[in-house]
NUBA-441654 format. One record per residue (C-alpha): chain; residue in three letters; x, y, z. Coordinates in pm, 1 decimal. Each point is the difference from the previous one (the first is absolute). Example, Ala and Ser with C-alpha at 12.3 -4.5 7.8 and 13.67 -1.06 7.14 Angstrom:
2
+-------+------+----------+----------+----------+
| kette | rest |     east |    north |       up |
+-------+------+----------+----------+----------+
|     A |  ALA |   1230.0 |   -450.0 |    780.0 |
|     A |  SER |    137.0 |    344.0 |    -66.0 |
+-------+------+----------+----------+----------+
END
This chain:
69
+-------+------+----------+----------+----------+
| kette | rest |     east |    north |       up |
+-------+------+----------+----------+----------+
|     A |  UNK | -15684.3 |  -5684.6 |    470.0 |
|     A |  UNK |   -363.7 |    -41.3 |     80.8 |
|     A |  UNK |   -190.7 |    287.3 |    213.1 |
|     A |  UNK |    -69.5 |   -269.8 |    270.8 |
|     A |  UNK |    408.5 |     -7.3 |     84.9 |
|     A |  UNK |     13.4 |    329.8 |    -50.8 |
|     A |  UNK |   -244.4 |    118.3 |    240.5 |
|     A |  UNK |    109.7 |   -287.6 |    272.2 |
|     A |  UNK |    372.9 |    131.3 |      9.6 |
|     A |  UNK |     83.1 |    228.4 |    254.2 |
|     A |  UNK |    320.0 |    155.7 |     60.8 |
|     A |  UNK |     -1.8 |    -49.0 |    361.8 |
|     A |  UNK |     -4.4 |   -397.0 |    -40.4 |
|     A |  UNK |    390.5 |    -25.8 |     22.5 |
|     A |  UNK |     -6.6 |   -151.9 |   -369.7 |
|     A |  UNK |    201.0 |    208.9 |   -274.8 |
|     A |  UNK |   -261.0 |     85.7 |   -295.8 |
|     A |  UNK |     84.3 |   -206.3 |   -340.4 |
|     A |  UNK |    151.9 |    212.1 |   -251.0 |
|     A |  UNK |   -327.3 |    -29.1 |   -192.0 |
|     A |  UNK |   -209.6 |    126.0 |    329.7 |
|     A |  UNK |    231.8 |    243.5 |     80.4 |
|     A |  UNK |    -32.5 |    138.5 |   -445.2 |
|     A |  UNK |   -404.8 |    -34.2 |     69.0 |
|     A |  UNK |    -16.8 |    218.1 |    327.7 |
|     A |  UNK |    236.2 |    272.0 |   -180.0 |
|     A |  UNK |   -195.5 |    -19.2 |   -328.8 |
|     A |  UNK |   -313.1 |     76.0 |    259.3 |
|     A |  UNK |    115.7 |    286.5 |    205.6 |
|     A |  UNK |    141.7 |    179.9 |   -309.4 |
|     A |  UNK |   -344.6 |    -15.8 |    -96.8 |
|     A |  UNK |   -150.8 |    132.9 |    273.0 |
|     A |  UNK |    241.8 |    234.1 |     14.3 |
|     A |  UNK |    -53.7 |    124.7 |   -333.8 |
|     A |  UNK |   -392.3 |     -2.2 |     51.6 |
|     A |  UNK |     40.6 |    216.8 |    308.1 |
|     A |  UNK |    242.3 |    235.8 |   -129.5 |
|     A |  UNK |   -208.1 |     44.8 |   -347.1 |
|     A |  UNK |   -280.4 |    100.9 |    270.4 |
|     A |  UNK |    162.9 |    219.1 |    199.2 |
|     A |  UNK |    138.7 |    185.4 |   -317.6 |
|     A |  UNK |   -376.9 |      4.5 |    -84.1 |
|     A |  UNK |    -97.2 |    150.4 |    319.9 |
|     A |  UNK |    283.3 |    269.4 |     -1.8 |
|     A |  UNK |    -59.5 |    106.5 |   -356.7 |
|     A |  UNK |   -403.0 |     57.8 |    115.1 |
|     A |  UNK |     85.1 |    216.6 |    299.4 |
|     A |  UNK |    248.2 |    196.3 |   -231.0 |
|     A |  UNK |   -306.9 |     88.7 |   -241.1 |
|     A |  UNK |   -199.5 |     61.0 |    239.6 |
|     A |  UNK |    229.6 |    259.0 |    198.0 |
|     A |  UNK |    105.8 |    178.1 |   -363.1 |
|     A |  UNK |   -366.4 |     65.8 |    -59.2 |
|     A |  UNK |    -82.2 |     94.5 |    304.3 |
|     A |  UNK |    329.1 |    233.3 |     17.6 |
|     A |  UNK |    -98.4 |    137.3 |   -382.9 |
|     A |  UNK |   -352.0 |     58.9 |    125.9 |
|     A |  UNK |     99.6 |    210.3 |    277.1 |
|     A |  UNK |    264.7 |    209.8 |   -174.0 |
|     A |  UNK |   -283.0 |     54.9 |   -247.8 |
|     A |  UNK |   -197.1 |    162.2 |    265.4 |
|     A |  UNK |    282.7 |    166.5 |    114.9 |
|     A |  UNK |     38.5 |    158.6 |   -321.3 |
|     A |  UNK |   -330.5 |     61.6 |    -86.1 |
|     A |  UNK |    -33.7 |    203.4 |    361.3 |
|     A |  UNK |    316.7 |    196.3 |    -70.6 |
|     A |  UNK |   -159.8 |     96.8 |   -334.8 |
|     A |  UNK |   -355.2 |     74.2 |    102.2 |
|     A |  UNK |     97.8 |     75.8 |    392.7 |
+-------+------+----------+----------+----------+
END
Protein backbone atom coordinates (compact mmCIF):
# COMPACT_ATOMS: atom_id res chain seq x y z
CA UNK A 1 0.00 0.00 0.00
CA UNK A 2 1.69 3.19 -1.02
CA UNK A 3 1.69 6.34 1.53
CA UNK A 4 -0.24 8.33 -1.20
CA UNK A 5 -3.53 5.85 -0.55
CA UNK A 6 -2.81 5.80 2.71
CA UNK A 7 -2.89 9.34 3.50
CA UNK A 8 -6.01 9.98 0.91
CA UNK A 9 -8.33 7.43 2.84
CA UNK A 10 -10.49 8.75 5.28
CA UNK A 11 -12.82 6.96 7.38
CA UNK A 12 -15.59 9.30 6.96
CA UNK A 13 -15.76 8.60 3.04
CA UNK A 14 -18.49 5.82 3.46
CA UNK A 15 -15.86 3.25 1.88
CA UNK A 16 -14.83 0.19 4.23
CA UNK A 17 -10.81 0.28 4.57
CA UNK A 18 -9.06 -2.83 2.62
CA UNK A 19 -7.88 -5.37 4.92
CA UNK A 20 -4.36 -4.23 4.03
CA UNK A 21 -5.32 -0.36 4.98
CA UNK A 22 -7.12 -1.27 7.79
CA UNK A 23 -3.38 -3.80 9.01
CA UNK A 24 -1.33 -0.37 7.99
CA UNK A 25 -3.40 2.17 10.18
CA UNK A 26 -3.23 -0.46 13.23
CA UNK A 27 0.48 -1.20 12.64
CA UNK A 28 0.65 2.93 12.90
CA UNK A 29 -1.27 3.76 15.96
CA UNK A 30 0.36 0.87 17.92
CA UNK A 31 3.30 2.78 17.15
CA UNK A 32 2.39 5.85 18.25
CA UNK A 33 1.02 4.42 20.98
CA UNK A 34 4.04 2.77 22.05
CA UNK A 35 6.18 6.02 21.36
CA UNK A 36 3.88 8.00 23.63
CA UNK A 37 3.59 5.62 26.34
CA UNK A 38 7.60 4.93 26.36
CA UNK A 39 7.51 8.92 26.92
CA UNK A 40 5.24 9.28 29.40
CA UNK A 41 6.96 6.37 31.40
CA UNK A 42 10.04 8.62 30.78
CA UNK A 43 8.46 11.62 32.16
CA UNK A 44 6.98 9.82 35.30
CA UNK A 45 10.18 8.04 36.18
CA UNK A 46 12.00 11.86 36.08
CA UNK A 47 9.47 13.45 38.41
CA UNK A 48 9.85 10.31 40.73
CA UNK A 49 13.76 11.11 41.03
CA UNK A 50 13.33 14.24 41.33
CA UNK A 51 10.69 14.14 44.32
CA UNK A 52 12.96 11.17 46.18
CA UNK A 53 15.86 13.58 46.19
CA UNK A 54 14.22 16.31 47.04
CA UNK A 55 12.26 14.25 49.90
CA UNK A 56 15.95 12.62 51.02
CA UNK A 57 17.35 16.13 51.02
CA UNK A 58 14.89 17.46 53.31
CA UNK A 59 14.76 14.59 55.80
CA UNK A 60 18.52 15.13 55.81
CA UNK A 61 18.01 18.53 57.12
CA UNK A 62 15.53 17.38 59.26
CA UNK A 63 17.89 15.16 60.83
CA UNK A 64 20.76 17.12 60.85
CA UNK A 65 18.52 19.99 62.87
CA UNK A 66 17.25 17.40 65.33
CA UNK A 67 20.93 16.49 65.95
CA UNK A 68 22.55 19.89 66.09
CA UNK A 69 19.06 21.84 67.08
Amino acid sequence: MSEKEMNSYRFSSGIEPSDEMLKQLMKEVAEEAKESNDKAMIDFFKSLKHEAKSIRKEWSNHQSFSVNG
